[in-house]
Every structure is written in C-alpha cells, then in structure tokens.
C-alpha positions as CSV (number, residue, x, y, z in Angstrom):
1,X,29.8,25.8,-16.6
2,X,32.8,27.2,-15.0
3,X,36.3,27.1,-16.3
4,X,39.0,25.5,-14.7
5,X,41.7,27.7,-13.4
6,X,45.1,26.2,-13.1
7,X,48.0,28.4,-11.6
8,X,50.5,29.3,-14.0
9,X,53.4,28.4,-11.5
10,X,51.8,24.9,-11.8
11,X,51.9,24.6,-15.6
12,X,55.4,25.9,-15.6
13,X,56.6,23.4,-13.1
14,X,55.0,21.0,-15.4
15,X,57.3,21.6,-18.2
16,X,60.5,22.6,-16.1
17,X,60.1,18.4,-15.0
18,X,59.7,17.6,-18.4
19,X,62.7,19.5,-19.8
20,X,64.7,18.9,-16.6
21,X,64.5,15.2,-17.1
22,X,65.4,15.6,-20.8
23,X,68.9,17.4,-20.3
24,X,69.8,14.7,-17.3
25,X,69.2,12.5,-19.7
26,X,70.5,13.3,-23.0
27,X,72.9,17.0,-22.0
28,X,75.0,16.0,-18.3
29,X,77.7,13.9,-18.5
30,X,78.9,14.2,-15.0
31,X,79.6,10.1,-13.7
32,X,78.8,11.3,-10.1
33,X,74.9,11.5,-11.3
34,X,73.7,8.2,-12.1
35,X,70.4,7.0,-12.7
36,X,68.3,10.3,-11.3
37,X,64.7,10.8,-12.0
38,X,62.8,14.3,-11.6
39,X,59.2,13.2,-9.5
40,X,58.2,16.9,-9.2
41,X,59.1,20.5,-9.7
42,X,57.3,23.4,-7.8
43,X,57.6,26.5,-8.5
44,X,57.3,29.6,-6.3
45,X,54.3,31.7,-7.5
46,X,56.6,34.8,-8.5
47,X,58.6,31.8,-11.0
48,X,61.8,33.0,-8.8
49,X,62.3,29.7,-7.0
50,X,61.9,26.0,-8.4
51,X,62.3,23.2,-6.0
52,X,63.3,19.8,-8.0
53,X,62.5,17.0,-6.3
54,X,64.8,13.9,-7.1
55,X,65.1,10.0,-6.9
56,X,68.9,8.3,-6.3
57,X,68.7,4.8,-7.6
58,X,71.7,3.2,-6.7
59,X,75.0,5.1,-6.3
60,X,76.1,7.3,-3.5
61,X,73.4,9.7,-3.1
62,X,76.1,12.4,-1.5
63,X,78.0,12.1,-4.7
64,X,74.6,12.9,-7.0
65,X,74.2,15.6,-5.1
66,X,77.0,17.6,-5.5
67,X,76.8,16.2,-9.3
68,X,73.7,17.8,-9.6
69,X,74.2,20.9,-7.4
70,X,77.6,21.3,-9.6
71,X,75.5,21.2,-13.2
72,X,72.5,23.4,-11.6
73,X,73.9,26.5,-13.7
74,X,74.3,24.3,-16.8
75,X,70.9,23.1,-16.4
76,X,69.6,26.8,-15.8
77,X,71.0,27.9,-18.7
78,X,70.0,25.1,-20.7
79,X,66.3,26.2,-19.7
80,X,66.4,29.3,-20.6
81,X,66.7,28.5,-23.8
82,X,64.1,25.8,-23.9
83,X,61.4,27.8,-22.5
84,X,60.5,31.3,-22.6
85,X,60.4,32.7,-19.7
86,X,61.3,36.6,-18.4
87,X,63.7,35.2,-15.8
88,X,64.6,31.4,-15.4
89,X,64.0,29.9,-11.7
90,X,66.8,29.8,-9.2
91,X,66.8,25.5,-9.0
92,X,67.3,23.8,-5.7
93,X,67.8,20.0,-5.8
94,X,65.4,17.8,-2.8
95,X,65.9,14.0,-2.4
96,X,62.5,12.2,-2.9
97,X,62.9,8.7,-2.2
98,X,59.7,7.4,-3.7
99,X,61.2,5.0,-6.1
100,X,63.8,3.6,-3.5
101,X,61.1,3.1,-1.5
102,X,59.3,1.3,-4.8
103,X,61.7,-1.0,-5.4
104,X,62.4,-1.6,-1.5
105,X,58.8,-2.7,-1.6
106,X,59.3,-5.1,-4.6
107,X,62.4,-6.7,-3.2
108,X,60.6,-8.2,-0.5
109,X,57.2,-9.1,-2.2
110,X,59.5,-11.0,-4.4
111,X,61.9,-12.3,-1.0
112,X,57.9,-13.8,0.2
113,X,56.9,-14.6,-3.3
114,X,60.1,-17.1,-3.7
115,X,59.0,-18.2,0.1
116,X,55.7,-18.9,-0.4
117,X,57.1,-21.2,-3.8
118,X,59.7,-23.2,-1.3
119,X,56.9,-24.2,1.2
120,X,54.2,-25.1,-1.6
121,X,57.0,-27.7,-3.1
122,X,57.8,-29.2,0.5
123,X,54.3,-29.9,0.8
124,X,54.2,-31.2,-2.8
125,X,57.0,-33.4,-1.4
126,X,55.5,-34.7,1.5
127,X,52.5,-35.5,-0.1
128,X,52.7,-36.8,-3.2
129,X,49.1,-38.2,-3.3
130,X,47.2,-34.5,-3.3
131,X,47.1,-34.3,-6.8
C-alpha cells in the first residue's frame, strides 16, 4: 500500500493559518483590523514566501489592510517563536472575499424567505376557507 506524501510547504501553511488566526485574535490590538479571518496560507516550496489569504467583514477593507500590512512584522516575529522554523516566511496579506460573498448569499435567501412568508399570508387572507 503506498504512503501518502504531503509537501511540507503544505503542512507548514497548515499551522502558519492556525497560529496566524490565533495572534489576530488574541496578540493585535490595532482598531483599523476588525473582524479578519485567515481562509488559507500558501507557502512557497523554499518556506521563503507565505501568501495569507484574508476575509474583511464589515469595516473599510483599505483600512485592514494597512492594519494588517502595519502588524506583518509583529506577526512574523510572533511566529518565529511559535514555530520552529530555520527562517520565518516573508508574509504578504491577499483579500479573499469568500465570506462576504457567504453572507451576501444569506442576505438575500433570507430577503426571498421573508417574501415568500408575505405572499403565503395574503393568500391565507383571501382565502380563509383552504384550511
């Protein structure tokens, strides 16, 4: 039976998102970063390069930006003494806007939802003997 291979730039990226997410949320305290969430890290094969792929909800996403471009050191340093690594990744910030999408998405099923309620209750009203 063969083994699985998983690249190691893959299981690294793995726990840079992990880690990532936990110093957002516990370590920056910079108001210009609101409510971020890390979707995906990947990491160059050398480890040299990490791309951190983001999600704005609400706020200016400009603003996050340079919150998070502004803490990217911090957050660096703060990795390098979470993980072990020779030489902790350069870290690039990417907007993702999967979850803005998301909750796009659930806005309007609940907009057609709330629609669909309204023109069940007219008919209920005009006809009171369907019961």
């Amino acid at each position: 039976m063969a083994k699985h291979t998983f690249k190691r730039s893959v299981r690294v990226g793995e726990q840079m998102k992990h880690e990532i997410a936990d110093i957002l949320m516990r370590k920056i305290k910079d108001p210009r970063i609101g409510f971020v969430t890390v979707t995906d890290v990947e990491l160059s094969d050398d480890l040299r390069n990490a791309r951190v792929f983001v999600s704005i909800y609400g706020g200016d996403r400009e603003t996050a930006f340079k919150g998070l471009k502004s803490a990217s050191a911090f957050i660096r340093s703060e990795l390098g003494r979470r993980m072990t690594m020779r030489c902790v990744p350069e870290i690039l910030f990417r907007f993702e806007s999967t979850v803005e999408q998301g909750a796009h998405i659930m806005e309007l099923l609940h907009e057609i939802e709330k629609k669909q309620d309204q023109e069940t209750g007219e008919k209920e009203k005009k006809d009171p003997e369907h019961d």
